[in-house]
N, C-alpha and C positions, 0 to 999 in steps of 0.2 A: 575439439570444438571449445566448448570450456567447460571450467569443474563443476562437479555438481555438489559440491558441496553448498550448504548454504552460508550465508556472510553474517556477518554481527556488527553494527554500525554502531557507536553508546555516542551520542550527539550532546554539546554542552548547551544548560542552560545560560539564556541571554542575562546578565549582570545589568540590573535596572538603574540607571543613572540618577533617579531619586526614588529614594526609599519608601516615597509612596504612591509607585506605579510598577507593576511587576510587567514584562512583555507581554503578557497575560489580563492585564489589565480591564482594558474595556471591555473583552467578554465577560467578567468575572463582575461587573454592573450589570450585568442580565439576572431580573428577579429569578431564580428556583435553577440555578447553572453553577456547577461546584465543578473548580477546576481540578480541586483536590483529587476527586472520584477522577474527572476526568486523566488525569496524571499518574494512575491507577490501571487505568484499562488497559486493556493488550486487545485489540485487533488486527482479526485476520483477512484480507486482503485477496480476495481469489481474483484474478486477472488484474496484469500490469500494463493495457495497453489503452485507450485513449481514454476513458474512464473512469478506467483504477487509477492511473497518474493524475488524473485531476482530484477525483477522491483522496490519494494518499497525501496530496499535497496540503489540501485541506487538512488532512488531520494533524500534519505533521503543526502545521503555522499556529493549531488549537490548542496544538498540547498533550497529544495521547500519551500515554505511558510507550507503549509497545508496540509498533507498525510492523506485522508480518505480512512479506509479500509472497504470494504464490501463482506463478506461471513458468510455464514448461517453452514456453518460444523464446526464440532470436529476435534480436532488432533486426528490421528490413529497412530501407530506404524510404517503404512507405509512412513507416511511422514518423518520421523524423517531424511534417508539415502537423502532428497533430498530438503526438506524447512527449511527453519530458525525456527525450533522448535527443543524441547528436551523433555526428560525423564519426566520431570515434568509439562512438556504444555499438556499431552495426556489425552484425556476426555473432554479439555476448548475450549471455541469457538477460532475458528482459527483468528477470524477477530482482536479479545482482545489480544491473544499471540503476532500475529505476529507485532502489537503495540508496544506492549511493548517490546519485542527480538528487535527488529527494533530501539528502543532509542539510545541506547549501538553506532547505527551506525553514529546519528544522530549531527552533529556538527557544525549546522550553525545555530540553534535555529527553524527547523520546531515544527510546531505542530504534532504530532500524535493522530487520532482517527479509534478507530474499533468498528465497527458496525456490530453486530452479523445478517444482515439481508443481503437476497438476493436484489438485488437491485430492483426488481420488487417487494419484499416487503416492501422497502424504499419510493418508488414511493410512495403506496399505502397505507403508514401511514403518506405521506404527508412528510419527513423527507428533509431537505433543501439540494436541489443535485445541488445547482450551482455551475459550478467549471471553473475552466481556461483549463482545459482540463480534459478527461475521458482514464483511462485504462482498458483495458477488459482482462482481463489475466486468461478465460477461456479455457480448453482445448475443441478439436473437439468433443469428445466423450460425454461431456458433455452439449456444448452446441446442440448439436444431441438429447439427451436423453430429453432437455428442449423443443427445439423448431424440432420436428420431420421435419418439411420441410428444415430444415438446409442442410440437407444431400444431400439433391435432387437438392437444389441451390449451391453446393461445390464438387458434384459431387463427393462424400464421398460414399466407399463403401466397 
């Protein structure tokens, strides 16, 4: 099906046409917002499907340091009308596409990785999950179908 290794994307920083505006720019006029830190951080990314691709994109256009991706599905046909995937991503791990579809966005020089695992199968092959911050960008349904008491504590019915 495909490998499960995970990928490693190193994306280049955008070159500022005048010297004093960096692509980074306009955020970086927001009082108490340090792109620096920002440019630093590594997050991790649990779910790649309509969510997390919109989250990952955001982070990527922000400027994170480190974008770990982590989901264990295939592209389906379904996703096509609603995640950052296409015609030719369908069948591949979502965690590997939505990496590399996610580069294209990327223009402050984040890292991109995806990792074809669930995060509780990352835990569990010991895979380095330190991050400056975690995103969970599971839907209810899902994470219901994972952890059945979910429901009962969200009152999900």
């Amino acid at each position: 099906m495909f490998s499960i290794s995970p990928i490693r994307i190193t994306t280049e920083r955008l070159a500022a046409e005048d010297a004093h505006f960096s692509v980074t720019h306009r955020q970086e006029l927001i009082s108490g917002f340090d792109q620096a830190k920002l440019g630093l951080a590594t997050a991790n990314l649990v779910g790649a499907g309509g969510i997390g691709s919109e989250v990952g994109e955001g982070l990527c256009r922000k400027g994170v340091g480190r974008l770990r991706i982590f989901d264990p599905d295939v592209v389906e046909h379904t996703n096509l009308n609603r995640q950052h995937f296409f015609k030719g991503d369908l069948g591949k791990s979502k965690a590997e596409r939505l990496a590399r579809n996610l580069a294209q966005h990327c223009h402050a020089g984040t890292i991109l990785e995806g990792h074809p695992y669930s995060f509780e199968d990352a835990v569990a092959l010991q895979l380095d999950m330190s991050a400056t911050f975690v995103v969970v960008a599971l839907i209810i349904v899902k994470l219901a179908s994972l952890y059945p008491s979910t429901t009962d504590a969200l009152a999900f019915r």
